[in-house]
C-alpha positions as CSV (number, residue, x, y, z in Angstrom):
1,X,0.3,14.1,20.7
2,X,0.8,14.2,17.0
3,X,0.3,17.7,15.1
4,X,-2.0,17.9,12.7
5,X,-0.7,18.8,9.0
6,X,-3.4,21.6,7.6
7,X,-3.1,23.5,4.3
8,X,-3.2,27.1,4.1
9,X,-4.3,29.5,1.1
10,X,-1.8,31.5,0.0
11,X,-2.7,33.4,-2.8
12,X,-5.3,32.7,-5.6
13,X,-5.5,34.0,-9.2
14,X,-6.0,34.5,-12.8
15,X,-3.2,33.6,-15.1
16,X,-5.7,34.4,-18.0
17,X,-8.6,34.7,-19.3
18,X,-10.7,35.3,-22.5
19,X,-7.0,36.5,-23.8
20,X,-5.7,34.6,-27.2
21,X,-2.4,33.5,-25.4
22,X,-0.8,30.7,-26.9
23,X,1.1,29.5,-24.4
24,X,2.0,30.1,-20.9
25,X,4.7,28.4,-18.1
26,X,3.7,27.5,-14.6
27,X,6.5,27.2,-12.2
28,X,5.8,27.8,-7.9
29,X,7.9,27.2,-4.8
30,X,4.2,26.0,-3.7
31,X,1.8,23.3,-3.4
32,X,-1.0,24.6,-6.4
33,X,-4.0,23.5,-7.4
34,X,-5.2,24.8,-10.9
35,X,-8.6,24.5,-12.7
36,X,-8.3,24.3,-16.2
37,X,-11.0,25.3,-19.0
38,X,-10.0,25.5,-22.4
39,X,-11.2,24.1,-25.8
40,X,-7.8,21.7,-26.5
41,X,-4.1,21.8,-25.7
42,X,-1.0,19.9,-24.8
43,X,-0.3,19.7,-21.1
44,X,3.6,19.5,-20.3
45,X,4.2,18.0,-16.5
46,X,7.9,16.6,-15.6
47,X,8.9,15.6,-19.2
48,X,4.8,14.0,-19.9
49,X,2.5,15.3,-22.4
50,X,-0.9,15.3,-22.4
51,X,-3.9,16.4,-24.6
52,X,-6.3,18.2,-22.4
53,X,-10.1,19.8,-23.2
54,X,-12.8,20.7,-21.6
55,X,-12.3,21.0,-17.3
56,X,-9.4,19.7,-15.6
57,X,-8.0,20.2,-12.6
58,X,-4.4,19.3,-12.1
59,X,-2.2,18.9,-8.5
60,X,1.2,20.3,-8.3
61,X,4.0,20.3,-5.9
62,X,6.3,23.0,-5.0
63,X,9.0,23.8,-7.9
64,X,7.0,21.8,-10.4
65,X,7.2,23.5,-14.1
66,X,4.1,23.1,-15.5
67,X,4.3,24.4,-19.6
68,X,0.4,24.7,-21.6
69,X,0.0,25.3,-25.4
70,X,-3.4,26.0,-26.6
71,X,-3.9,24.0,-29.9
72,X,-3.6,26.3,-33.5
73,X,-7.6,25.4,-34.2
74,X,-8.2,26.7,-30.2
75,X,-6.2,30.0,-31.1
76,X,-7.6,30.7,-34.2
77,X,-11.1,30.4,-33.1
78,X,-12.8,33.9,-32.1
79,X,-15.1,32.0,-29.5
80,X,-12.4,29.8,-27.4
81,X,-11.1,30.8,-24.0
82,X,-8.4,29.7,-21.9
83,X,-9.6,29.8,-18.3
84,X,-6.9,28.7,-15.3
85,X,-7.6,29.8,-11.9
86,X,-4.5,29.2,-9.7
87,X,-4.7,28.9,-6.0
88,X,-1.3,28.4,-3.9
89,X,-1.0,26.9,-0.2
90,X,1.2,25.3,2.5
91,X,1.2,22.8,4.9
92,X,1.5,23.9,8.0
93,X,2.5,22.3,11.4
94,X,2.6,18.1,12.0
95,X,5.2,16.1,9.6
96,X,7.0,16.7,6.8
97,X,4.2,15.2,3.5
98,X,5.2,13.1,1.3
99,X,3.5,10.3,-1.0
100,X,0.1,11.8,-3.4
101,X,1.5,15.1,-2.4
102,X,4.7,15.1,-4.0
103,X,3.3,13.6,-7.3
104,X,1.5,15.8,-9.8
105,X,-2.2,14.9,-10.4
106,X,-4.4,15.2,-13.5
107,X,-8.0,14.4,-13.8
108,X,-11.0,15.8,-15.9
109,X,-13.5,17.0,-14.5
110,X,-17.3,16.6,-16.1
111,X,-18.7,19.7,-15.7
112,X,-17.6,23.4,-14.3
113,X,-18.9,23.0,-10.6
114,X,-15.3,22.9,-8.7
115,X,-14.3,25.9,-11.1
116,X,-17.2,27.9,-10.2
117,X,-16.2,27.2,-6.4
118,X,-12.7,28.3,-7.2
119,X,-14.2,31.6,-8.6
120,X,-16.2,32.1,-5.8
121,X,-13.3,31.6,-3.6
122,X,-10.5,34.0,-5.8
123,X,-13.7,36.7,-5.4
124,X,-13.7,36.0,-1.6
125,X,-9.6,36.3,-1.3
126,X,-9.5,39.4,-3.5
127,X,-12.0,41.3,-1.0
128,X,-10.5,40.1,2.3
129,X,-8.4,42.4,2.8
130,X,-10.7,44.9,3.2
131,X,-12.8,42.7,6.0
132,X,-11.9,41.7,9.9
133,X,-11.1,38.1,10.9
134,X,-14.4,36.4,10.3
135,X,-14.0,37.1,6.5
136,X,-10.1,35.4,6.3
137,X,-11.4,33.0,8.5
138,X,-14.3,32.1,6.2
139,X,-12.5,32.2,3.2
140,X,-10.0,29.6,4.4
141,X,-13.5,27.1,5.0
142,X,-14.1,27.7,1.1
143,X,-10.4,26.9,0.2
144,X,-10.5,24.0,2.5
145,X,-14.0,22.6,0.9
146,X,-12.1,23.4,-2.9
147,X,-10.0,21.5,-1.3
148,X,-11.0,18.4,-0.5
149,X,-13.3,18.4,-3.5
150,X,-10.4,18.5,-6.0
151,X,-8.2,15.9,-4.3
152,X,-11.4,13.8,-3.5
153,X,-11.5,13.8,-8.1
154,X,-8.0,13.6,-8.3
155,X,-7.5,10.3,-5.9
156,X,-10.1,8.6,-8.0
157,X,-9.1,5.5,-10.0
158,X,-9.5,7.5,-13.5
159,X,-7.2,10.7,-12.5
160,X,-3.7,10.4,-14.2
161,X,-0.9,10.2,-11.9
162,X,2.2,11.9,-13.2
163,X,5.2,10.3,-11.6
164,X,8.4,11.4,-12.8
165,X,10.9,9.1,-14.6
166,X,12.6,6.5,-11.7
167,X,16.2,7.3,-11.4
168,X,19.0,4.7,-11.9
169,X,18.5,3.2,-8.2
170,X,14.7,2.8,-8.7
171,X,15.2,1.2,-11.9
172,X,17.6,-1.6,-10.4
173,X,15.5,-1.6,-7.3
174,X,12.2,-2.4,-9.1
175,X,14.4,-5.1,-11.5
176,X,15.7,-6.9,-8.6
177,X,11.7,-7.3,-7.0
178,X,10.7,-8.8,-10.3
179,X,13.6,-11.2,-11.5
180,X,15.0,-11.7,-7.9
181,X,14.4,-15.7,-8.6
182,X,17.1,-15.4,-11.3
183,X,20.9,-15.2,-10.8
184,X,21.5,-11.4,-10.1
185,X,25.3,-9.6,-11.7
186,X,26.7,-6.8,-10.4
187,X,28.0,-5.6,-13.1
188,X,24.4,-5.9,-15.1
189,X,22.9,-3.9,-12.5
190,X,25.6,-1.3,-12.1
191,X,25.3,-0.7,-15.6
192,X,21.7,-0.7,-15.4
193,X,21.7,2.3,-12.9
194,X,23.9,4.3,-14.8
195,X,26.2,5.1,-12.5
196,X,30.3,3.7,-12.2
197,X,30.4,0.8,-9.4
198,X,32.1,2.9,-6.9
199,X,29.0,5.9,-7.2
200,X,26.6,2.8,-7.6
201,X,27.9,1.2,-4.4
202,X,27.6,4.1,-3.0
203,X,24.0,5.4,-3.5
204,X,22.8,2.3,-3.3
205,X,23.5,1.6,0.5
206,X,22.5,4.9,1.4
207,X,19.4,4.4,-0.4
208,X,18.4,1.2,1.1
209,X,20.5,1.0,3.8
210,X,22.0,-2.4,2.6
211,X,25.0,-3.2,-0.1
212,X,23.3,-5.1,-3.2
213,X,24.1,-9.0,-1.9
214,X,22.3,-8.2,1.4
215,X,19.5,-6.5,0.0
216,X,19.0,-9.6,-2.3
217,X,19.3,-11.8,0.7
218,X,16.9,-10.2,2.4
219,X,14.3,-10.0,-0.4
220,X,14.8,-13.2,-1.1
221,X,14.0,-14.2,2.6
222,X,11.3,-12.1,2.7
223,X,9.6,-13.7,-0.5
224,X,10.3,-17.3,1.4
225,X,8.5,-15.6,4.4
226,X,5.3,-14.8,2.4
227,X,5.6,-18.4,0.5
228,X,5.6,-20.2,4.0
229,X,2.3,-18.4,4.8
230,X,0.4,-18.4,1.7
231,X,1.6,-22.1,0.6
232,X,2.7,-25.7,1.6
233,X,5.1,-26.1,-0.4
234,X,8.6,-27.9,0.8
235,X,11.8,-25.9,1.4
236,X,13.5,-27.4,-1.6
237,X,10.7,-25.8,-4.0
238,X,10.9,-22.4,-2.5
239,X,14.7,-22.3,-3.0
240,X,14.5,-22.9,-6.3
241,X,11.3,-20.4,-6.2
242,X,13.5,-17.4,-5.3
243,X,16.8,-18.0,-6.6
244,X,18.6,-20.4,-4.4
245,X,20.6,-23.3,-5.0
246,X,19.2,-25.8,-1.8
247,X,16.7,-25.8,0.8
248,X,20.1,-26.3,3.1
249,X,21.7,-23.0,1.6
250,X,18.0,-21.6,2.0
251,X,17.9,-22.4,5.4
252,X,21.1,-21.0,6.7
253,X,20.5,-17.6,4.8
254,X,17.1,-17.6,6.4
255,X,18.6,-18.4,10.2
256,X,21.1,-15.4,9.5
257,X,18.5,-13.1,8.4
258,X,15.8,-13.8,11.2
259,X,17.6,-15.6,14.1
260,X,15.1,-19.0,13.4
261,X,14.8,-21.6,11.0
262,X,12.2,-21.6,9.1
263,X,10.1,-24.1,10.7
264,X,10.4,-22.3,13.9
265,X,9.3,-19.2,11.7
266,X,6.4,-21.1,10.4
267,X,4.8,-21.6,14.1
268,X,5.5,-18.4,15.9
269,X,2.6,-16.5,16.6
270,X,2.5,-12.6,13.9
271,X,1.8,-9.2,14.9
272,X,-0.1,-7.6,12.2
273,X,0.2,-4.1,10.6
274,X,-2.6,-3.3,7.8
275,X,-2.5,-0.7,5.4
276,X,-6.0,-1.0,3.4
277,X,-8.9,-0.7,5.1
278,X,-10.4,-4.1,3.8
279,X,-7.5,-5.9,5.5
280,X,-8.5,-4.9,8.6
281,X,-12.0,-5.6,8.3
282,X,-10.9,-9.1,7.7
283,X,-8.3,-9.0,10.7
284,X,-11.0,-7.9,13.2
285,X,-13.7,-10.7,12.0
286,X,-11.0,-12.8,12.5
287,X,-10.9,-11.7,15.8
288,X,-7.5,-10.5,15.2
289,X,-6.7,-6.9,16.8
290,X,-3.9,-5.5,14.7
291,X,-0.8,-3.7,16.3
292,X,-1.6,-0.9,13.6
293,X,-4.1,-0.5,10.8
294,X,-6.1,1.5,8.6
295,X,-9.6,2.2,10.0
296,X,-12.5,4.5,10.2
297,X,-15.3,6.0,12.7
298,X,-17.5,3.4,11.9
299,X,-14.9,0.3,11.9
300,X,-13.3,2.2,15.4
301,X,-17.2,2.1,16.8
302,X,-18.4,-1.1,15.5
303,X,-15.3,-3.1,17.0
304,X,-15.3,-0.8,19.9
305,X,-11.2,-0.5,19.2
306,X,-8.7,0.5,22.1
307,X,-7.8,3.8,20.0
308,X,-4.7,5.7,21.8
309,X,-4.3,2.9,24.6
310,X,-1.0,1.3,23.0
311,X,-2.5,-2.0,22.5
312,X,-4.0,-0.2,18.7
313,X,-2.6,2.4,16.9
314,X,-5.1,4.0,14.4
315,X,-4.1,4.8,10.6
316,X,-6.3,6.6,8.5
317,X,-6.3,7.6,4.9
318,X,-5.2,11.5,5.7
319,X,-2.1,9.6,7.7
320,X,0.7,10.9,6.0
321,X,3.7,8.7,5.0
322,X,6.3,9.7,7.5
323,X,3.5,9.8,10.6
324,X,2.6,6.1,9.3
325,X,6.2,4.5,9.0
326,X,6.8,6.6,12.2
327,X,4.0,4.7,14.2
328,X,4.9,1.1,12.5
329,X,8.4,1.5,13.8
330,X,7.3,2.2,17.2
331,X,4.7,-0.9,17.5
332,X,7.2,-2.9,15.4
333,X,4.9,-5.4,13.5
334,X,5.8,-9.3,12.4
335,X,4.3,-8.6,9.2
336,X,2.7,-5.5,7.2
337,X,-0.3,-6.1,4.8
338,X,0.0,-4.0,1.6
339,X,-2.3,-4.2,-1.5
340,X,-0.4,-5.3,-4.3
341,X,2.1,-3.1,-6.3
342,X,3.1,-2.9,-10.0
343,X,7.1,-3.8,-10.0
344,X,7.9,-0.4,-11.0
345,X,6.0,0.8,-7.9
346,X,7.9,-1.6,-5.6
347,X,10.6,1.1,-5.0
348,X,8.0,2.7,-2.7
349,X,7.5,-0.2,-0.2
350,X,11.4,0.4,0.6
351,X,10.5,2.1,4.1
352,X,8.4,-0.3,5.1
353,X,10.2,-3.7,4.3
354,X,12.6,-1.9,6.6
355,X,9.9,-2.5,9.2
356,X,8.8,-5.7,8.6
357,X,8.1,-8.2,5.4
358,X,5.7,-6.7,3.4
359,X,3.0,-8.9,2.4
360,X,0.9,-7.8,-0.9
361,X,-2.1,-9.0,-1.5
362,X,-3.6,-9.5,-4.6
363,X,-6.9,-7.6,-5.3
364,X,-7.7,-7.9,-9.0
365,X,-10.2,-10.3,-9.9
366,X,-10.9,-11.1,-6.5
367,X,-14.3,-10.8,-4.4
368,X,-14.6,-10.2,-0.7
369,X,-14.7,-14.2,0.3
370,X,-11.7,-14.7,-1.4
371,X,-9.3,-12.3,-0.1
372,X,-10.5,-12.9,3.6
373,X,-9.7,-16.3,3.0
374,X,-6.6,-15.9,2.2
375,X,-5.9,-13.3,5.1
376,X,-6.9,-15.8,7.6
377,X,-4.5,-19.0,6.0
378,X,-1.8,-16.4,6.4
379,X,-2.2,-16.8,10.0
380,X,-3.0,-19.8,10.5
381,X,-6.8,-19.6,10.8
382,X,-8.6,-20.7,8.0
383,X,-11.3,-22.4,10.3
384,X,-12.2,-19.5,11.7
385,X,-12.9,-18.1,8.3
386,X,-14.8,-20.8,7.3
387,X,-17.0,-20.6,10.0
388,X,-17.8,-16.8,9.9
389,X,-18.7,-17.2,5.7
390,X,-20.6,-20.0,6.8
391,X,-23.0,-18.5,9.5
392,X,-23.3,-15.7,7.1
393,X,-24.4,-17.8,4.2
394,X,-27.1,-19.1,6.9
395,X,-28.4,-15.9,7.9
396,X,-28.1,-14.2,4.1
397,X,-30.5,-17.7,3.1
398,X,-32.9,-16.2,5.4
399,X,-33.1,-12.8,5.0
400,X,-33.6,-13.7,1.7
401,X,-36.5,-16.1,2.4
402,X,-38.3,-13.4,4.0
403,X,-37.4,-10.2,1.4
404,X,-39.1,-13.3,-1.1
405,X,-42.6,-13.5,1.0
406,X,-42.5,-9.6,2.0
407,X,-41.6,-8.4,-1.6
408,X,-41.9,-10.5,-3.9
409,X,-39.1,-12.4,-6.0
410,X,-39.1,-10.0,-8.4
411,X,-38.1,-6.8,-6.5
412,X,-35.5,-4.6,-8.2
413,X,-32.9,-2.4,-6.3
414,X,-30.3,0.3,-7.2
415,X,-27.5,1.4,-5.5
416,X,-27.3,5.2,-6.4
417,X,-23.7,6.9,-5.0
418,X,-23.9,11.0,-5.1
419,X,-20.8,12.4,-4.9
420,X,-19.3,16.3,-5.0
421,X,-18.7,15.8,-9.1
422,X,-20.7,13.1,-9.9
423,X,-23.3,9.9,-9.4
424,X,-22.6,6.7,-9.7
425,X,-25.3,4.0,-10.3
426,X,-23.2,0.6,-8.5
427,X,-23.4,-2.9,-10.5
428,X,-20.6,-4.8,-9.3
429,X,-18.8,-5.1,-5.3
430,X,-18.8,-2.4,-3.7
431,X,-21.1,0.3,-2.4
432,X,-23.6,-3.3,-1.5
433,X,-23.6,-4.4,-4.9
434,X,-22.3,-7.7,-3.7
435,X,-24.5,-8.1,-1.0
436,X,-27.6,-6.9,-2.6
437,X,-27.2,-8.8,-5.8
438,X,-25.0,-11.7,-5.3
439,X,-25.8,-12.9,-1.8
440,X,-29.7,-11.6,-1.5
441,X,-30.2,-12.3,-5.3
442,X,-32.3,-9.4,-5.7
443,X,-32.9,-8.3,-9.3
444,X,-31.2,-5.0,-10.5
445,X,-32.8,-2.8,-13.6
446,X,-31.6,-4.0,-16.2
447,X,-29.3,-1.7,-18.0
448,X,-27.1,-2.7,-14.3
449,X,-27.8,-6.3,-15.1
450,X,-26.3,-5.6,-19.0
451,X,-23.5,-3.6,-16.3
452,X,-22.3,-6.5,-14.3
453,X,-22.1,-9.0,-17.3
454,X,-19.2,-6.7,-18.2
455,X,-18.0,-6.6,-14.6
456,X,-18.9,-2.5,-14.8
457,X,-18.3,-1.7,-11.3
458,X,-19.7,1.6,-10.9
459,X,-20.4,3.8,-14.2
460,X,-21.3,7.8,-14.0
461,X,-24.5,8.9,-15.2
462,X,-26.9,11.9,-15.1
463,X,-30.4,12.6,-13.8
464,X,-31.5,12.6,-17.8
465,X,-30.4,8.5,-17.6
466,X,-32.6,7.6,-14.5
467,X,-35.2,6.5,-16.3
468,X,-32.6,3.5,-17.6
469,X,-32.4,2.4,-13.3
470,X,-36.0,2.8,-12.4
471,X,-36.0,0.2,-9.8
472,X,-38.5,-0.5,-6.9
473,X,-36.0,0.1,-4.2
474,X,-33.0,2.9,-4.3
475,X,-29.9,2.5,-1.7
476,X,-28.8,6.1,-1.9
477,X,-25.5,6.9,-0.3
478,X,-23.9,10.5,-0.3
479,X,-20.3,11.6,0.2
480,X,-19.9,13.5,3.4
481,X,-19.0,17.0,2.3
482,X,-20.6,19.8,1.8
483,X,-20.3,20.0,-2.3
484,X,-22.3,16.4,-2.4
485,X,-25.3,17.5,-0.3
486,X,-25.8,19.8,-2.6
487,X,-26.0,17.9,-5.0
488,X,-28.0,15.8,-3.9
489,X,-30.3,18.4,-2.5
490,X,-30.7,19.3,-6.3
491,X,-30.8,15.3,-7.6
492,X,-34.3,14.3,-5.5
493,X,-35.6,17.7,-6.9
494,X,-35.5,16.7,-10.6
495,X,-38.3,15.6,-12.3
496,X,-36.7,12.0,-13.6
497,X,-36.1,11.5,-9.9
498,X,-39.7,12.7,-8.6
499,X,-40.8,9.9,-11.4
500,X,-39.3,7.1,-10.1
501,X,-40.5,4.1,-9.1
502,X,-38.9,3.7,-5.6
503,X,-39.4,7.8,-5.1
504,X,-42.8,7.1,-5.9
505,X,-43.7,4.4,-3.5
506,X,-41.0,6.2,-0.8
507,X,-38.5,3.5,-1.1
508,X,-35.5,5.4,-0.8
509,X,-33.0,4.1,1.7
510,X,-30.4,6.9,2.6
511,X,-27.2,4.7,4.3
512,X,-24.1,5.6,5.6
513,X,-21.6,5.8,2.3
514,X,-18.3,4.9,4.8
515,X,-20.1,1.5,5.8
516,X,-21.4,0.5,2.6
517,X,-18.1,0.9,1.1
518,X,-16.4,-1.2,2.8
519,X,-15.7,-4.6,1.2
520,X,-14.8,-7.2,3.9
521,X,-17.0,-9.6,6.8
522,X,-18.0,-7.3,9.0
523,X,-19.1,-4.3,6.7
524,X,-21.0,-6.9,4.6
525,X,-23.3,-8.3,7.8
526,X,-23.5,-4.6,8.6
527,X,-25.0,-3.5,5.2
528,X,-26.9,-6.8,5.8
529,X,-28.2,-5.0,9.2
530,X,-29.2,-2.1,7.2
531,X,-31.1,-4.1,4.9
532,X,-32.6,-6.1,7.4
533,X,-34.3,-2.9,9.5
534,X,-35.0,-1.1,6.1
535,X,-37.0,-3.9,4.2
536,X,-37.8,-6.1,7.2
537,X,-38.5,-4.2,10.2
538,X,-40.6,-7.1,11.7
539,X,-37.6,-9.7,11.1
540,X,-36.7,-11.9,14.4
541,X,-34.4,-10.2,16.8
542,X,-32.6,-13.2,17.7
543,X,-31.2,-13.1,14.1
544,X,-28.6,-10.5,14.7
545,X,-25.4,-10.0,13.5
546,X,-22.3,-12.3,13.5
């Protein structure tokens, strides 16, 4: 059995306080996570600057120089403070980590709660030493909660990701993914990378395990792979889609790369890896049990899935990267589902088209229907798809008949999300905002309504601004940690809460964040069940679930 990877506190402290310092260099040979506090500065991180004010807490890895510089207005000013708590820790045990950890992190934060817990934790380190086991043992719990508190901010959409510069190899790497249709020169490429041919040669094959013709080749292939699933086009226009001459010169590359033509390519039955958690939501109400794939307590108990059997191999988010390509080799996949990358990001899908073709799917501008759609003409099964959004359709059209003559056609529902830093109020796909508002047609408030004309999907807000989503109905869903109960704890204690509408007529419906998140089939009819035994509990039994 697999290790498990934990972090471990090191040693927390003060690099200053309340002192005028105008300027100060951090540089550790571990992991760190700092909270910030300081009226403005410039933020130095692997050759980026930023401007920084206020809270922020930033993720560094080991051997990371990290260089701040108060502004002259901050230093001058007899009431500014620079606050930075430091806190230092290593993984222990389990696999090597790579991926978010070995890329610094920024991300403000709105107010001082995940500084006060990192106060509350250096006060609990300093004194340890003077207490038995139980007191190290509950001081590691509070570093582990400041823990997942700070990466849960810094893996959100909004936190600033602060990759360092691609080196020559990436740079001709991520050129040849977007122009690989054109014709490819060395010599532009070698001189591209920066390096003499012999060196470029050289670092190349070691990198990805190819010499630059084959590598082409095969990305090529791969491309014609994903165009033979996703489109009907003829061989003659996909050769000329990625850069060859013929569909006969096509052909022969693609028999030498994979064994088969392409026709016979076309009809062989795929094995399925999926590395976002929609994809598999759409693979299992498909029916389709992937060989690998990114799931969840709720998705593992709803499907009833084989875990540790060696029919399904379970990924989940915490998975590092080396544990995940370690499994994909071993179950050896026909085809990996990835969401889709930048081209500068392509570099990082290396390891896996080593595995299998990668197939990215769009997920911009895209609703749940849509993408399981196109999962399901990728193999082959577009009937099956049709006939699942179909019976859905049938059962949403009568659920929302009888929410009509039990509530009225002018109900209005919120979807409140409380999380460790923040709340969200949700207007637009996830969290059931798709469900609720575009398949039952329920009303929202309308500031939301203004929301979703915009295509807002989920804006922060305080308890002052609840007033603005008094609704008759609240969906409330709460992050599972410790911080967010809190919070919420304090939230349906305000008074602007305690004068709502829905509060009022105790129409609050606590549901389980993991389910409602989830944007695919299944997790929509689930969130339907929800509804269903919330609003309706008299509604027919016989109308169950798909």
């Amino acid at each position: 059995m697999q290790r498990s990877t934990v972090p471990v506190l090191q040693d927390i402290y003060i690099l200053s306080t309340g002192m005028m310092t105008e300027s100060f260099t951090y540089r550790r040979p571990t992991y760190s996570v700092l909270i910030v506090h300081v009226q403005a500065a410039t933020l130095e991180i692997d050759s980026s600057t930023h401007t920084i004010s206020g809270f922020c807490c930033i993720s560094l890895p080991p051997n990371t120089t990290l260089h701040l510089s108060q502004s002259a207005e901050n230093q001058s000013s007899s009431t500014a403070q620079l606050r930075v708590y430091a806190c230092e820790y290593e993984w222990i045990g389990g696999e090597r980590l790579e991926g978010q950890l070995s890329t610094s992190c920024l991300a403000n934060l709105r107010d001082s709660s995940l500084l006060d817990q990192m106060m509350e934790l250096h006060d609990a380190f300093s004194s340890q030493l003077y207490n038995g086991i139980s007191r190290r043992l509950s001081t590691q719990a509070k570093f582990l909660t400041l823990l997942s508190n700070a990466w849960w901010i810094l893996e959100q959409p909004d936190a600033i990701k602060l990759t360092k510069p691609l080196d020559g190899i990436d740079v001709v790497i991520a050129h040849l993914n977007k122009h690989y249709n054109r014709k490819i020169r060395r010599d532009e490429v070698v001189s591209m990378s920066g390096l003499s041919l012999r060196r470029f040669t050289q670092v190349f094959k070691e990198r990805t395990g190819f010499t630059l013709t084959e590598y082409l080749d095969r990305l090529r292939i791969d491309k014609v792979k994903t165009f033979l699933l996703q489109s009907k086009k003829p061989l003659r226009e996909l050769a000329r889609q990625v850069g060859y001459s013929d569909e006969y010169y096509l052909s022969r590359k693609f028999k030498k790369n994979t064994g088969m033509p392409p026709t016979v390519y076309l009809q062989k039955p795929k094995s399925v890896a999926s590395l976002d958690h929609a994809y598999t939501v759409d693979l299992l109400s498909l029916g389709v049990l992937p060989k690998a794939a990114i799931t969840d307590t709720w998705l593992n108990d709803r499907f009833k899935l084989p875990l540790h059997t060696g029919v399904f191999q379970p990924l989940y988010w915490q998975t590092q990267h080396q544990e995940r390509l370690r499994i994909l080799q071993d179950v050896k996949p026909d085809l990996i589902l990835h969401p889709l990358m930048e081209s500068e990001e392509q570099h990082a899908l290396e390891p896996y088209r080593h595995i299998a073709p990668v197939i990215q799917i769009p997920w911009r501008d895209m609703n749940w229907k849509q993408q399981f759609e196109m999962i399901a003409e990728l193999l082959g099964m577009e009937q099956i798809a049709r006939n699942w959004i179909h019976n859905f359709n049938d059962r949403v059209g009568r659920v929302r008949e009888s929410l009509n003559r039990t509530w009225g056609q002018q109900m209005t529902a919120a979807i409140i999300n409380i999380r460790s830093d923040r709340t969200l109020i949700y207007a637009y796909g996830y969290m059931g905002a798709d469900l609720l508002y575009d398949s039952l047609q329920l009303t929202p408030p309308k500031s939301v309504l203004a929301m979703r004309s915009k295509r807002l999907e989920h804006p922060e807000f305080s308890e002052h601004q609840l007033s603005s989503y008094d609704a008759d109905h609240y969906f409330l869903s709460v992050e599972n940690n410790h911080a967010a109960r809190l919070r919420a704890e304090a939230i349906i204690k305000h008074p602007e809460w305690l004068a709502r509408t829905a509060v009022q007529r105790q129409c609050v419906y606590e549901v389980d964040m993991t389910k409602w998140y989830g944007y695919g089939p299944a997790a929509i009819d689930a969130q339907l069940d929800d509804v269903i035994r919330l609003l309706l509990p008299n509604y027919p039994n016989d109308y169950g679930s798909i």
